[in-house]
MIMAR-696401 format. One record per residue (C-alpha): residue number from 1; residue in one letter; x, y, z. Coordinates in nm, 4 decimals. Layout:
// residues N
{NUM; a; {X; Y; Z}}
...
// end
This chain:
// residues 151
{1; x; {4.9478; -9.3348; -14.2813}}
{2; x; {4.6066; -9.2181; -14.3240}}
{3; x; {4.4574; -8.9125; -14.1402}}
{4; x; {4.1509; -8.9821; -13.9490}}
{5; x; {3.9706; -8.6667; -13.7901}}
{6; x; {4.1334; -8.6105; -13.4559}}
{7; x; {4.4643; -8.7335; -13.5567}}
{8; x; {4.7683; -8.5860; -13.7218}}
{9; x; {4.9836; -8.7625; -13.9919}}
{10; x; {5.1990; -8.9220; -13.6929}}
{11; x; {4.8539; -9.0693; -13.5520}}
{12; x; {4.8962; -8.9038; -13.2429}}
{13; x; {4.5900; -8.7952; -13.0801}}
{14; x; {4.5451; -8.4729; -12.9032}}
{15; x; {4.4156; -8.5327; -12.5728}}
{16; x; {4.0674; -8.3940; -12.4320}}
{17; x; {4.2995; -8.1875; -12.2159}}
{18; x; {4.4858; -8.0024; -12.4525}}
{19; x; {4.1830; -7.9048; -12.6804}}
{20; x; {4.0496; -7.7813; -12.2784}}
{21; x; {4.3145; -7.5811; -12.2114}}
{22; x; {4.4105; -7.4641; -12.5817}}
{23; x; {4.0630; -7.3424; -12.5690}}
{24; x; {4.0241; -7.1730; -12.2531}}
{25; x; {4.3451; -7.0225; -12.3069}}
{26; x; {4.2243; -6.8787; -12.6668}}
{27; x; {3.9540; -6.7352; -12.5218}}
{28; x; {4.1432; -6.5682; -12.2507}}
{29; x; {4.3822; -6.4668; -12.5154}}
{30; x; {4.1316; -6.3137; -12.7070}}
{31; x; {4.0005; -6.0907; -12.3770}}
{32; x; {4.3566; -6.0276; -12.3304}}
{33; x; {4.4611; -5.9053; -12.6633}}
{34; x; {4.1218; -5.6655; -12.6354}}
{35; x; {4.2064; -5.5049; -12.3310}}
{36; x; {4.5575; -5.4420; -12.4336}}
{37; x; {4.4472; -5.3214; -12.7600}}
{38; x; {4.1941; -5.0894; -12.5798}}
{39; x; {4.4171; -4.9861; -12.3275}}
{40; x; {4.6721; -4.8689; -12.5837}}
{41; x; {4.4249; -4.6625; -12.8201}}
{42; x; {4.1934; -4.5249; -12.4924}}
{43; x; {4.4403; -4.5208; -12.2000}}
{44; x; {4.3003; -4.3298; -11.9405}}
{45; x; {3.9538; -4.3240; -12.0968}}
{46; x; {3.9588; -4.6872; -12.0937}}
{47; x; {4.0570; -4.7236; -11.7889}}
{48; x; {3.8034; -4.5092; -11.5960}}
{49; x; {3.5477; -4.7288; -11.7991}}
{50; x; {3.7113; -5.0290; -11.6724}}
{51; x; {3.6231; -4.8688; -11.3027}}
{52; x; {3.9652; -4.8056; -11.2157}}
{53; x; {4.0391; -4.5523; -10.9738}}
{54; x; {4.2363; -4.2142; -11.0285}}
{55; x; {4.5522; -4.3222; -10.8874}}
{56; x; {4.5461; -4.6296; -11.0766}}
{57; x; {4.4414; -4.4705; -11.3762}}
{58; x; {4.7672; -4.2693; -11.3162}}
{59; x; {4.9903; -4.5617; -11.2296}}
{60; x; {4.8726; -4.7848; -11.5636}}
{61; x; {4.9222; -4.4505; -11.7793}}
{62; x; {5.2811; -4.3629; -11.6435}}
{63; x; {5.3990; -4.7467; -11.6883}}
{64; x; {5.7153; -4.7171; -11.8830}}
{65; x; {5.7482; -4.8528; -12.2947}}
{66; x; {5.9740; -5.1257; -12.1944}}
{67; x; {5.7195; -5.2227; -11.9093}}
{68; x; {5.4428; -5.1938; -12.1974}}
{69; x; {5.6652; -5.4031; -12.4672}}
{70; x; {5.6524; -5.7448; -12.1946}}
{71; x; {5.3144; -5.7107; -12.1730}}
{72; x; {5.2843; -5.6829; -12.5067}}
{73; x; {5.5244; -6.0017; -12.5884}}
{74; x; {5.2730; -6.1654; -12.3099}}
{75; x; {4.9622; -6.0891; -12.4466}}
{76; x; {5.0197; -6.1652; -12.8046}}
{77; x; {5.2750; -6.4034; -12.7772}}
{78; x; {5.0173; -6.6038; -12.5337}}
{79; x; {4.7187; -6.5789; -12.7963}}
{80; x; {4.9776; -6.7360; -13.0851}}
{81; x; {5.0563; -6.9786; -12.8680}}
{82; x; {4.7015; -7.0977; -12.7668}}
{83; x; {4.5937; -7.0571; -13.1233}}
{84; x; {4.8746; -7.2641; -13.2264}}
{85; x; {4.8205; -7.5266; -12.9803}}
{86; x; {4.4701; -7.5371; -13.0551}}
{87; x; {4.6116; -7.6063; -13.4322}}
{88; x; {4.8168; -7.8739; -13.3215}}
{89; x; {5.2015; -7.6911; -13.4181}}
{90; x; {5.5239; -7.7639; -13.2204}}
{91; x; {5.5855; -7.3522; -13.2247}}
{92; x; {5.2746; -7.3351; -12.9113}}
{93; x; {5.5860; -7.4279; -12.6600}}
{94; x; {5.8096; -7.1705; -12.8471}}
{95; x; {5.5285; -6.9296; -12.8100}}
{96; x; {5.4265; -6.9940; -12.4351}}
{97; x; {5.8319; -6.9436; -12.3367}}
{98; x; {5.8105; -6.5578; -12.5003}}
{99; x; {5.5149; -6.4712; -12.3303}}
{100; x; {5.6317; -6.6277; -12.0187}}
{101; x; {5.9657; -6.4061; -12.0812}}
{102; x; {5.7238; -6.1323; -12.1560}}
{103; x; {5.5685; -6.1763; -11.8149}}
{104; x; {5.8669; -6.1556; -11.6335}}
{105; x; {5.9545; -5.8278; -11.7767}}
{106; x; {5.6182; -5.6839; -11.6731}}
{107; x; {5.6578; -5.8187; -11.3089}}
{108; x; {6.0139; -5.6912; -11.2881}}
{109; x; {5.8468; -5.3325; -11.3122}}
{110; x; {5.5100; -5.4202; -11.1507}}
{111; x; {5.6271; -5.6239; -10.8232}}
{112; x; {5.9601; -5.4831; -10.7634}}
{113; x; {6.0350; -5.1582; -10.9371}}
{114; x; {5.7182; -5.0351; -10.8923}}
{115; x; {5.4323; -4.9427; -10.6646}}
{116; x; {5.2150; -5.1712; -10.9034}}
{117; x; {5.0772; -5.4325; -10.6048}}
{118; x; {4.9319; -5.0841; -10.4065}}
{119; x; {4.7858; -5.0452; -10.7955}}
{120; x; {4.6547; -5.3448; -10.8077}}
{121; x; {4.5170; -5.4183; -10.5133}}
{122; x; {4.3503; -5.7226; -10.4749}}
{123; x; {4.4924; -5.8807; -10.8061}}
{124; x; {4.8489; -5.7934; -10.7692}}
{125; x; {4.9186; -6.2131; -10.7692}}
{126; x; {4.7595; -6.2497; -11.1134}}
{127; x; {5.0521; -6.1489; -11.3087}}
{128; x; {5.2460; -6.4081; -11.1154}}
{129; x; {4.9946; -6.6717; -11.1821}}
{130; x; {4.9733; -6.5974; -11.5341}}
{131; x; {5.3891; -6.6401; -11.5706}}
{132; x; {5.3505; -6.9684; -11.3276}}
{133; x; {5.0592; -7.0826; -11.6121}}
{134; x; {5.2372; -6.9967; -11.9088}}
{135; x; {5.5645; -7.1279; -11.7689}}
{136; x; {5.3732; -7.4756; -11.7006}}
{137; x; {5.2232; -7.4579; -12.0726}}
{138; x; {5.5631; -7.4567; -12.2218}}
{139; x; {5.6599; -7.7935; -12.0275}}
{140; x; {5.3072; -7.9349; -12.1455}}
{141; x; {5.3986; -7.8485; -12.5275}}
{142; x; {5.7008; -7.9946; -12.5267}}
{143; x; {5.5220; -8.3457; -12.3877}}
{144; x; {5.3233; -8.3309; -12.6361}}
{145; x; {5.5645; -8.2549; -12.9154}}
{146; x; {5.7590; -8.5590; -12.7665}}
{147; x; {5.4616; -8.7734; -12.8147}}
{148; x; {5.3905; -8.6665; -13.1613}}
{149; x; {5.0724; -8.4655; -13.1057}}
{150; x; {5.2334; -8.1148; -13.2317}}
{151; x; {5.3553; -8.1446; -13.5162}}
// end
């Protein structure tokens, strides 16, 4: 079968929704992966740049490794997963499950082991939006894997 531009060897198109949210989500990735990045090689320094206050600077410095390793499986698991589904590969789904897994490790000690929604304030939901989005982006890969489009 030939390959036209916009299709893949099974002639599947990607739709304009996909390219939407594999792009939005790269970008967000990308923000992501540089304020984990930061956060790991400034901490507190970063933090207090960021405008945090000095209790939160204390709670996001005393967060525990295995606390730190799901948000690192989000984080990086989520950019590999956009940048994969922006590239069309069947792994994006594979990708979006670990960093919704990844999420769920970083609520566990956020939400419930933790004082992390007092640390929060205001955007204590967004980790839970973030698993409910990445959750949702593993059920869109594997529609379009069905259909052909990741290949």
């Amino acid at each position: 079968m030939r390959n036209r531009i916009g299709t893949g060897t099974q002639g599947a198109r990607m739709p304009w929704h996909g390219w939407l949210l594999g792009g939005v989500l790269l970008l967000y990735g990308l923000a992501a992966g540089f304020d984990h990045g930061m956060s790991l090689a400034q901490g507190a320094t970063y933090y207090r740049a960021s405008g945090m206050s000095e209790g939160q600077v204390a709670y996001f410095s005393a967060q525990p490794a295995w606390a730190i390793a799901g948000w690192t499986l989000s984080v990086w698991a989520g950019l590999l997963g956009a940048l994969a589904l922006v590239l069309r590969r069947k792994v994006a789904g594979a990708l979006f499950a670990l960093a919704t897994a990844g999420s769920l490790v970083y609520i566990a000690y956020v939400l419930v082991l933790s004082d992390g929604r007092e640390a929060m304030g205001m955007l204590w939901a967004m980790p839970l939006v973030l698993a409910a989005l990445l959750a949702l982006m593993v059920h869109y890969c594997r529609q379009l894997a069905g259909r052909g489009v990741l290949r």
